[in-house]
Steps between C-alpha positions, in 0.01 A plus 500: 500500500645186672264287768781546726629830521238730345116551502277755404425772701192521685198718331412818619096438514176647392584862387227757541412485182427164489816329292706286682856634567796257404848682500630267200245584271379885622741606246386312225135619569623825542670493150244323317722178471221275630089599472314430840277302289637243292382522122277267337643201325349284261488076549464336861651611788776332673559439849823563602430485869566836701681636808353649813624632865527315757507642834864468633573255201553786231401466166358091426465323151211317389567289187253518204280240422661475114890466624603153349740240665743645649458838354413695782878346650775558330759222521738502709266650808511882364200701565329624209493774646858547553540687133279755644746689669516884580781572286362263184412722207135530426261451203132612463279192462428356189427230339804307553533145628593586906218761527179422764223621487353742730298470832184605366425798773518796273698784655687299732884444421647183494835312571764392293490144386793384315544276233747231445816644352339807437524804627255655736167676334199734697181348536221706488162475511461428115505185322858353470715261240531124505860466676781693535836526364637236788320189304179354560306378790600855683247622760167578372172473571226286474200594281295436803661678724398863662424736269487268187193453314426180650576569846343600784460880566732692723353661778543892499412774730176587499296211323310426760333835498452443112293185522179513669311231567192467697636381837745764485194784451295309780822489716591874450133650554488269776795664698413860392161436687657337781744810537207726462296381732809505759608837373135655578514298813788657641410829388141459716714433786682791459278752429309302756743521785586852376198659514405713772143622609462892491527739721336782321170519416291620249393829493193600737466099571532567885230803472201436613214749661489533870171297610312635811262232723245542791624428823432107443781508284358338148185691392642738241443919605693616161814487340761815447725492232569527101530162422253271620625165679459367823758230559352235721685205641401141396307464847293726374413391160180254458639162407179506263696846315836307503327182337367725243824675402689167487245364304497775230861557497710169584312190600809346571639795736532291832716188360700683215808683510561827357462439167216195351621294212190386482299813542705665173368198239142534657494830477633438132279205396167655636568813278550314221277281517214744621440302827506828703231685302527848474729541753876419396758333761823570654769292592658728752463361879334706783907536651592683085226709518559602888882560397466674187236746685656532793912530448649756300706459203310187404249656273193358278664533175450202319847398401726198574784629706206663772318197502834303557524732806169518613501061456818531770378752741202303561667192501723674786179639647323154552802357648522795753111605557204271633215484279331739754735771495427503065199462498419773731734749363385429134106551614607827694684610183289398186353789312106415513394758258350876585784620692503200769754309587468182703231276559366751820497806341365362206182317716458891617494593134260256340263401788560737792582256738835340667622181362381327822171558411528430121282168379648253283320645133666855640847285547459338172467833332815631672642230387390541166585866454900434513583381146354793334480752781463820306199385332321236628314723759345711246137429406583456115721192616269333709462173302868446523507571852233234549658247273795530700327482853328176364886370427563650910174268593624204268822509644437539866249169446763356279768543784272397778410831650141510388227264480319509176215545655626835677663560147120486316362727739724796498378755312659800401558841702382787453836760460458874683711592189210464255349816679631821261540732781650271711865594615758290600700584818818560533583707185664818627680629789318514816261272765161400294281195590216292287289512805132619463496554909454864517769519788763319231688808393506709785636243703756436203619891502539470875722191489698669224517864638590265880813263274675809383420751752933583688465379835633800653213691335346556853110408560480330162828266488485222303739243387735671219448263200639628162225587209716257304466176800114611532474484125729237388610317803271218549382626856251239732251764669303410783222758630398545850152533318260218628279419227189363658523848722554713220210376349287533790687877552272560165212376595441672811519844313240374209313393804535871601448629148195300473299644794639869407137603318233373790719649768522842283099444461460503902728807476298708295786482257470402097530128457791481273757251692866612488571764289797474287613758668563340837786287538575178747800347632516242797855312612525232717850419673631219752627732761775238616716550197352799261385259222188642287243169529224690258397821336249696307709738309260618261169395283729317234743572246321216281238794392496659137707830447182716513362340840886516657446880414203530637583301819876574561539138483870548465497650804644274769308636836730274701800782439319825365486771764212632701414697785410284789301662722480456887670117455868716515388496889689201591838669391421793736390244800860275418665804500388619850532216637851436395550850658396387824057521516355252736151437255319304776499866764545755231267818447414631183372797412189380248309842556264536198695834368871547609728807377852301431817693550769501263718227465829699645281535830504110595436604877227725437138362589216511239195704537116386512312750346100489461314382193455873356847603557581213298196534248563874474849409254625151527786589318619795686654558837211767622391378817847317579719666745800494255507630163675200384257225633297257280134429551394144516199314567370153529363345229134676411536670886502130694553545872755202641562442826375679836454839532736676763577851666253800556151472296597697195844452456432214250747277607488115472743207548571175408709167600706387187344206373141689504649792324621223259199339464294796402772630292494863648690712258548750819629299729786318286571883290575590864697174562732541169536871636627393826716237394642693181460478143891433448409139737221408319630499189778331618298233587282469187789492340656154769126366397666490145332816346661689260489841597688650233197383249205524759573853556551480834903653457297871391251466800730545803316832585156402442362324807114423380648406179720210619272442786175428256645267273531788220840300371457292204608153600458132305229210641903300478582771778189444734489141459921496590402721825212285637692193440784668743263600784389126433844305515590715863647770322738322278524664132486283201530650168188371258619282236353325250828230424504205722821419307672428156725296348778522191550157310725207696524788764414536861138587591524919642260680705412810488676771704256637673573800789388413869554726800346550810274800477365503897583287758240209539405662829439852332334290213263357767363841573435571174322157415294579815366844353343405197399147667155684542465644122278209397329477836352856583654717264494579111543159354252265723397330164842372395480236779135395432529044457818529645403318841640818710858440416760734582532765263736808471334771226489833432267706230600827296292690247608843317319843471164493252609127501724475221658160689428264772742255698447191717832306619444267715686169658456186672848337590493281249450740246472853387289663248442896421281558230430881333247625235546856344444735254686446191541897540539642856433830412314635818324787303324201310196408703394265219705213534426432884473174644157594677368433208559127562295504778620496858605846533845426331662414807793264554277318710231367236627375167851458588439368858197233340761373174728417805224357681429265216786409451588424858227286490555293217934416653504661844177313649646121507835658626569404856413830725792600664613801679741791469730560802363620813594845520787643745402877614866665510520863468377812642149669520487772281240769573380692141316711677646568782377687838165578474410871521323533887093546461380849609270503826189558505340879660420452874277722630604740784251590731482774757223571796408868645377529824404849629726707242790197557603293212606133597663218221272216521653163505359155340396404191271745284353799627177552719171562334366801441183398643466463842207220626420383810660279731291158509418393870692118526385274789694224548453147691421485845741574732682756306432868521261709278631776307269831406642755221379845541472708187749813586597801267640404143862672511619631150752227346689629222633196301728529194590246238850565355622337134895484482421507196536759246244732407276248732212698720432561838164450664455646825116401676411646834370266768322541864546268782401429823755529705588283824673557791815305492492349169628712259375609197466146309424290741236264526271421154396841455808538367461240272231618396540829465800409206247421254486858375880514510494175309259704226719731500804318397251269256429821286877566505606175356253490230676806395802355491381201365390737185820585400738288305705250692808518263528831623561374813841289452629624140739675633637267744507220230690699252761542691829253355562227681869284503502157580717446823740202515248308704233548287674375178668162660 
């Protein structure tokens, strides 16, 4: 190839399998012409120089280091070179005089080198011959050069992955940590920035029991519910409780993060090096533990991947969340060991009381029970629950919570769990309380029965909660239950209870107290609004199976039924005066005995009958004009009011509010009779009575029996209907809830049904009428202490005195209160309240446990008035007109005078004895008068009875006789009308003999109907 035309053509590169691809010599690799690897040849190398590429140059010569004077340059300017041409023949390398040696890279292909005159050889990577064919002093190359022994060594690819050397290691382990560290970096950012806090959460976390409060609104009534927790919010969690937790759980809570560094190798180093005693350490923050409880899908397995999530949740948590908000929603939520969850419910569990009232060993132990909460409450475990509530004590010194001091002199509490038969609350479905007050779980059924009573359930609407939100929806309760009156409710009846065997002493009765047959219940409303203030519903359910048996302690007397006696009156006096009765000019019929009508004959007027009419059969209509008619009576044969009408017709009246006060049972049967049964229960039932259980639905025939109180009716009813006639007639239903409250939700109150029952002017009739109850009637002892305030009352009592009633008011507050027979059966004369003492009546032991308590809240009250009464209406007339008296027999005289009979006029009839005329001489100046004695004419004088059967006396008389006068002139006259007089004496002492019921029977018998103007 000649310098100036020709070159060799540019090499194709690096093939994939690593040989480098040169199109002039592929083919003599390919045909095993020339090895990759030049062979081994024996003496020194030579250096014959080499070629290489240049960029944009082509293919460039280096001479070898052994190419003599003028050697490697032909004469006359040819290129060495220029017998290496494409078309020159070609011989293998050997060892002729023109062949070079090769480049020393084994596998690599070489160029052609000429020699001088010779022609053109391969060179391959094995040793080569001195010189080629084309003289000496051709191209060759150097012993020293690349690839010869003494050279230095050709870099290759890869060597400097084959030699290691310190630096390198250093340098290499150096980076990889570098690019760790950035790699873990960037994946905390992500997961960081990718992670997203929950919105599920765990199962049951949000359940907690429904927790019921007095009226104040913080001390504790009960709980409802299966799982036990009370959530509270931080406000209400003792900073002394909060100190504790922190300082058990996460001393560093308020100025980590989510996660503690820190925390994890102390928790690690005190475990291994037995720094923490017995009990072992965890590195998870208060924020992990709150998370992994709280959200679902985290879990508490203990694996890498869930802790990675739970590490990034709370991370995300603490960013989002104020300390507060965790640390009150991981004390709400931490299980606490014997089915409580949360710091409240588990102060309820351990010590009874609310967390606000907790002291600091009681937090400590709290505290203390949360790393091993299934155990550590147990009595077998009690040294490592004190070891750990040492570590509490340590810590909260330690942290600066606690003086030392305070720390040395906390001792520790005494657990209610340690008692065997204790049992915890909150365990199964329903309302239960840890209370020991013997009120506790009647009140708690009442606020249950109230929460998921339908408000359209008519007299007993409540507030339609779900079984499921009662049990499991975290409900805030508050009572209308005042405790300090509640307690003092109880009291007044042991009070009662007490004095029960002296008064039954005086009585000539056996000195046993109350029997456990006799039953109590006493309600106190706030008229203004309906809201139950106290109660005694019963002796206690906190007594032992066989004593609840023996006293009906389950019994709640504030709702069982009983017959109520003569205080139903007030129903029958609203309901005639909503029909129009004026009560201030009213007549009532309060004869002693009365015959009522049936009910159908409204307009038909009872019937007094005598004492043995009504003796004869009180329980059949003999005597009573109308086969149909019932016999009543006042209570043991009382006579009320005035008596009126002829002598003998037994008849007596009465204004309203006297009636009232003496409670006559005739007087207000005939009342209910007039006004009809169908209105009177129509009214018990405005007063909130439900007449569907009372009975009252099956009684609209029976007059007596609706009219006496014969209806079974609840102390809840009474108290509702006093508290109406209190508040001016207004109706509000009795209800225990003040109001209640889901979690993060509005505050509700309860819906309770008002309506206007009378009119406050009607109302202020009715107030006036049993105004005089505690004055002069049955109940004068209920106002005893009271200063002579204003008092609205009336007393009932049942036959053989199976139950007695007093309901009375002031307007602040009303208060009926009933004791009964466990058993009302009337044929039973055993169980009778007489045997209390006091007759039994409604107006002794009932009437005095409302006196006692009216003294102990009602005294200090300030004594004000009900409304001054407003007399609308009409008079009604019960009796109606009076039957006219009979007159008495006048004597009818007559005079005969020589054969003649003559009527004698004036009053009597002349004697039958004549006497002589006295001689009268008057004053000077006026004449003197001289009687004669004449003949004695024959008077025949006869007294006449209109009555019948009555006898007639007929004397004979002789007179004088004067001219001019007449026969009865003068006083002869006079005084002959003594015999007559005689005459008619025997006569009426006849009549007087016979009986005087004969006399007007029949007239009395007779049926009577009320006119209009004597019912209105």
């Amino acid at each position: 190839m000649s310098s100036n035309d020709e070159k060799y053509p540019e090499p194709e590169g690096w093939g994939d399998d690593g040989f480098w691809r040169d199109p002039d010599i592929d083919s003599d690799y390919e045909t095993g012409l020339t090895s990759p690897v030049p062979p081994a040849q024996d003496g020194p190398r030579q250096d014959p120089g080499y070629s290489y590429w240049s960029d944009g140059k082509g293919w460039e010569n280096s001479p070898g280091a052994d190419a003599g004077a003028g050697a490697g340059m032909p004469s006359g300017g040819a290129s060495p070179f220029d017998a290496a041409r494409f078309d020159a023949p070609r011989v293998p390398f050997g060892p002729g005089d023109g062949g070079l040696p090769g480049n020393g890279n084994p596998g690599d292909p070489t160029a052609y080198y000429p020699g001088a005159g010779a022609p053109t050889g391969v060179y391959g990577a094995g040793p080569v011959g001195p010189g080629g064919p084309g003289g000496p002093g051709g191209p060759g190359r150097p012993p020293g050069g690349p690839g010869g022994p003494g050279g230095p060594r050709r870099k290759r690819r890869g060597d400097w992955w084959r030699r290691w050397t310190w630096k390198k290691a250093l340098a290499i382990t150096g980076s990889a940590f570098v690019v760790f560290i950035l790699a873990l970096v960037g994946v905390y950012y992500y997961l960081a920035n990718s992670a997203s806090i929950p919105t599920a959460f765990a199962a049951n976390v949000l359940d907690q029991s429904t927790t019921v409060y007095y009226s104040d609104g913080h001390t504790v009534l009960g709980t409802a519910g299966t799982v036990d927790r009370q959530d509270l919010p931080i406000s209400q969690i003792p900073k002394g409780l909060q100190d504790a937790v922190v300082s058990a759980e996460d001393r560093g809570f308020w100025t980590e993060g989510g996660i503690s560094p820190t925390g994890i190798l102390r928790a690690a180093y005190e475990d291994v090096s037995g720094a923490s005693g017995a009990s072992p350490q965890g590195g998870s923050t208060i924020t992990q533990e709150f998370v992994r409880n709280y959200y679902a899908n985290v879990g508490t397995q203990q694996t890498i991947s869930r802790k990675i999530k739970e590490i990034f949740i709370a991370q995300k948590l603490a960013s989002s969340k104020s300390k507060d908000w965790i640390l009150q929603n991981y004390m709400n939520v931490i299980y606490l060991g014997d089915g409580s969850y949360g710091v409240e419910a588990a102060a309820e569990t351990y010590f009874g009381e609310p967390v606000s009232k907790l002291t600091v060993a009681q937090d400590a132990v709290i505290a203390a029970i949360i790393q091993a909460p299934s155990t550590y409450y147990l009595p077998q475990y009690r040294t490592n629950l004190k070891a750990r509530w040492q570590y509490v004590l340590d810590g909260m010194v330690t942290i600066g919570d606690l003086s030392q001091a305070q720390a040395d002199s906390a001792t520790f509490p005494k657990l209610l769990t340690d008692n065997p038969s204790y049992s915890p609350p909150g365990l199964t479905t329903g309302c239960s309380t840890t209370s020991t007050e013997p009120w506790a779980a009647y009140l708690m059924t009442q606020v249950c029965d109230e929460l998921e009573a339908k408000p359209s359930s008519g007299p007993d609407g409540g507030d339609g909660i779900l079984p499921n939100e009662l049990d499991n929806g975290g409900l805030k309760v508050i009572t209308t239950i005042n405790l300090p009156m509640e307690e003092e409710m109880y009291k007044a009846v042991r009070e009662n209870i007490a004095q029960m065997p002296q008064v039954e002493g005086e009585y000539g009765e056996p000195e046993v107290g109350l029997p456990s047959w006799a039953l109590i219940g006493a309600e106190l409303q706030n008229p203004s609004n309906g809201e139950i203030v106290a109660e005694y519903p019963g002796r206690g359910e906190n007594y032992s199976a066989a004593q609840c048996k023996l006293y009906d302690c389950d019994d709640n007397t504030i709702t069982s039924r009983e017959q109520v006696g003569s205080s139903f009156k007030p129903y029958e006096l609203s309901s005639a005066v909503q029909e129009g009765m004026d009560v201030q000019d009213s007549i009532l019929n309060s004869s002693t005995y009365l015959c009522i009508p049936p009910a159908a004959d409204e307009m038909d007027y009872s019937q007094a009958i005598p004492a043995s009419v009504y003796l004869n059969d009180p329980n059949s209509a003999v005597g009573c004009s109308n086969p149909g008619d019932v016999k009543i009576e006042n209570d043991g044969g009382e006579a009320i009011g005035k008596p009126v009408g002829p002598k003998g017709d037994n008849i007596s009246e009465s204004g309203v509010q006297n009636a009232l006060a003496q409670s006559s049972n005739t007087a207000f049967t005939d009342l209910t009779h007039r006004d009809g049964l169908t209105n009177v229960i129509a009214m018990a039932k405005s007063y909130g009575v439900d007449t569907v259980a009372s009975g009252l639905d099956n009684d609209t025939e029976e007059v007596p029996a609706v009219a006496l109180g014969e209806a079974s009716l609840s102390v809840n009813e009474q108290a509702q209907m006093i508290a109406t006639i209190d508040d001016n007639g207004v109706f509000h239903q009795g209800h225990i809830i003040k109001s209640w409250q889901l979690p993060d939700e509005a505050v509700q109150t309860p819906n309770v049904v008002t309506r206007q029952v009378l009119t406050a002017a009607q109302d202020s009739q009715v107030q006036y009428a049993m105004e005089a109850t505690t004055v002069d009637g049955t109940a004068v002892n209920a106002a005893t202490g009271l200063g002579g305030r204003q008092i609205i009352g009336k007393t009932g009592t049942t036959s053989a005195e199976h139950s007695g009633f007093f309901i009375g008011a002031i307007p602040q507050y009303a208060l009926a209160v009933g004791m009964f027979a466990n058993e009302q059966n009337t044929a039973d004369q055993n169980d009778s309240l007489a045997a209390l003492g006091g007759g039994g009546f409604g107006g002794f032991w009932p009437a005095t446990i409302w006196n006692t308590f009216a003294q102990a809240e009602f005294a200090n009250l300030q004594a004000d008035s009900f409304q001054s009464p407003d007399f609308t209406g009409n008079l009604w007339n019960m009796i109606g007109p009076l039957p006219k008296a009979k007159p008495k027999p006048k004597p009818k005289c007559t005079v005969t005078v020589h054969g003649k009979t003559f009527p004698v006029a004036g009053k009597g009839c002349p004697s039958m004895t004549p006497t002589a005329t006295p001689t009268n001489t008057g004053p000077t100046g006026f004449p003197t008068q001289t009687a004669t004695a004449t003949p004695t004419p024959t008077v025949s004088g006869t007294a006449t009875s209109t009555a019948s059967g009555a006898p007639t006396a007929t004397p004979t008389n002789t007179a004088t006789s004067f001219p001019g006068h007449g026969g009865g002139g003068g006083g002869n006259t006079a005084e002959a009308a003594t015999g007559v007089k005689a005459g008619m004496a025997v006569g009426g002492v006849l009549a007087a003999l016979l009986p005087g019921s004969l006399l007007w029977t029949t007239g009395s018998r007779r049926r009577r109907k009320r006119g209009a103007g004597d019912g209105r």
